[in-house]
N, C-alpha and C positions, 0 to 999 in steps of 0.2 A: 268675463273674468276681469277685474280689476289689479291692474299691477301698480304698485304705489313707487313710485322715482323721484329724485333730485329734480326740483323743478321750483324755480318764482314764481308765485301766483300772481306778485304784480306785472311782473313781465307777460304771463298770459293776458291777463286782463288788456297790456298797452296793445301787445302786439297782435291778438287775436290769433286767426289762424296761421299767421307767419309767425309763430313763435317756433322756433328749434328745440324738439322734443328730442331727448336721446331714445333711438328706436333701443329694442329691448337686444341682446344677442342672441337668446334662439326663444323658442315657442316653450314659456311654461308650463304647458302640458303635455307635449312629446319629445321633448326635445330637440326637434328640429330646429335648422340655422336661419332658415329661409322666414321672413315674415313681411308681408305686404301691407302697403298701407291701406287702412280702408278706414278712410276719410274722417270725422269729427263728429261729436255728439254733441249737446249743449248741457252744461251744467250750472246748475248755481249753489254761491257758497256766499257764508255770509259777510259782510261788508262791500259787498258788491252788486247794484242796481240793475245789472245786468247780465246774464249767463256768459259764463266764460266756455270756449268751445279746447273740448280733450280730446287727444289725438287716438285715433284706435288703429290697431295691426291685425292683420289677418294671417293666421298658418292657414298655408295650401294644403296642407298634409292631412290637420285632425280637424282644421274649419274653427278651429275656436278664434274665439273675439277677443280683442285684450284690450278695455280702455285703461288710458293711464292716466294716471291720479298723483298730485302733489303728497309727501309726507308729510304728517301732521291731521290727519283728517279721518278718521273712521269711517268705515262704510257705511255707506249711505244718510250720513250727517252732514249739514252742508255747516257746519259749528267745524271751528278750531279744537283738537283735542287740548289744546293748550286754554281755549277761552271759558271749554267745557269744565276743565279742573278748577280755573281760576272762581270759577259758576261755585264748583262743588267747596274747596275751600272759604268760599266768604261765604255760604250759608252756615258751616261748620265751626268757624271761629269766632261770628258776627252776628249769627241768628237770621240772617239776610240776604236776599238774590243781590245780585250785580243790577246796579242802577243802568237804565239806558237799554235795556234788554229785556226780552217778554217773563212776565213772571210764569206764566205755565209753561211756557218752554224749560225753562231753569229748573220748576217743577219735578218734573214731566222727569228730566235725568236722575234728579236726586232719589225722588222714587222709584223709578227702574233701579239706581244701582242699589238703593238699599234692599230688592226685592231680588238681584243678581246675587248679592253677597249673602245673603239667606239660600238662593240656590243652588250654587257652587260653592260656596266657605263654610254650609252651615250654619244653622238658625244659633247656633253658638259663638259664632264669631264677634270674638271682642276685643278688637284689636284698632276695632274706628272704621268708620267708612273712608278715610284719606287712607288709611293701608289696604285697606276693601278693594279700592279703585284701583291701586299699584298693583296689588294682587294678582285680580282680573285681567288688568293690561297684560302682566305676566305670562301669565295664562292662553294669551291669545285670543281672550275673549270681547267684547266689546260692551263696558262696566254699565253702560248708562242707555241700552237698545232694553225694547222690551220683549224682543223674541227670545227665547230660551231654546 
C-alpha cells in the first residue's frame, strides 16, 4: 500500500536513507497504533539519475506494507503530476510536447487521458481534456494510466 505524505524529494535525494520520514500514526488498513519500520525500497522518479530509497512501515497486526511516497506523483509514475499537466497543457494550447522530454512518453498520457475521459466522462464529453483531467483527478482516478 502506498501512503502519499509531506515530504522533499530533494532532501531525499541529499539525504538518502537518513532522511526523516514522518512515520504514519496508526496502520491504514486496521487501524492499529503500532507500526514498525521495515526498512527502504528504491525508487525512481524523474529528474533524478539515480533511485531515491522510501521508507516502508510494517503493522504487526494485519502484515500490510505501507511505502511512502512524496505528494505530487501518482501511482506508479515516476513524472510530476504537476510536469504531466504542464505535458498535457502545452500539447492543448500549442499543438506540442514539452521540449527536453520524450515525445511517446508525453504521448503515451495524452492518449490514455483522452481514452480515460471517453471511459468515465462519456464519449460525449465536451468540456476539453484540461477539465477531462481535473475531472478525473477529482474523481480519484489517475487521468493519464492506461488501466481502466
Amino acid at each position: 500500500m502506498i501512503v502519499k505524505v509531506k515530504a522533499d524529494i530533494k532532501q531525499i535525494f541529499k539525504l538518502g536513507k537518513k532522511y526523516k520520514w514522518q512515520k504514519p500514526a496508526k496502520c491504514h488498513h486496521c487501524k492499529e497504533p503500532t507500526l514498525w519500520g521495515h526498512g527502504f525500497v528504491l525508487s525512481f522518479f524523474d529528474g533524478f539519475d539515480q533511485g531515491l530509497y522510501l521508507k516502508r512501515y510494517r503493522c504487526p497486526y494485519c502484515h500490510t506494507v505501507f511505502k511512502l511516497k512524496p505528494f505530487g506523483y501518482f501511482k506508479r509514475f515516476q513524472a510530476s503530476v504537476k510536469l504531466i499537466f504542464s505535458s498535457i497543457l502545452n500539447r492543448v494550447y500549442k499543438g506540442r510536447y514539452l521540449p527536453g522530454l520524450s515525445w511517446s512518453r508525453q504521448h503515451f498520457w495524452f492518449t490514455a487521458l483522452k481514452r480515460n475521459i471517453a471511459a468515465y466522462l462519456s464519449n460525449k464529453w465536451s468540456k476539453g481534456v484540461i477539465a477531462g483531467f481535473i475531472e478525473l483527478v477529482r474523481m480519484g482516478k489517475i487521468p493519464v494510466t492506461r488501466s481502466i
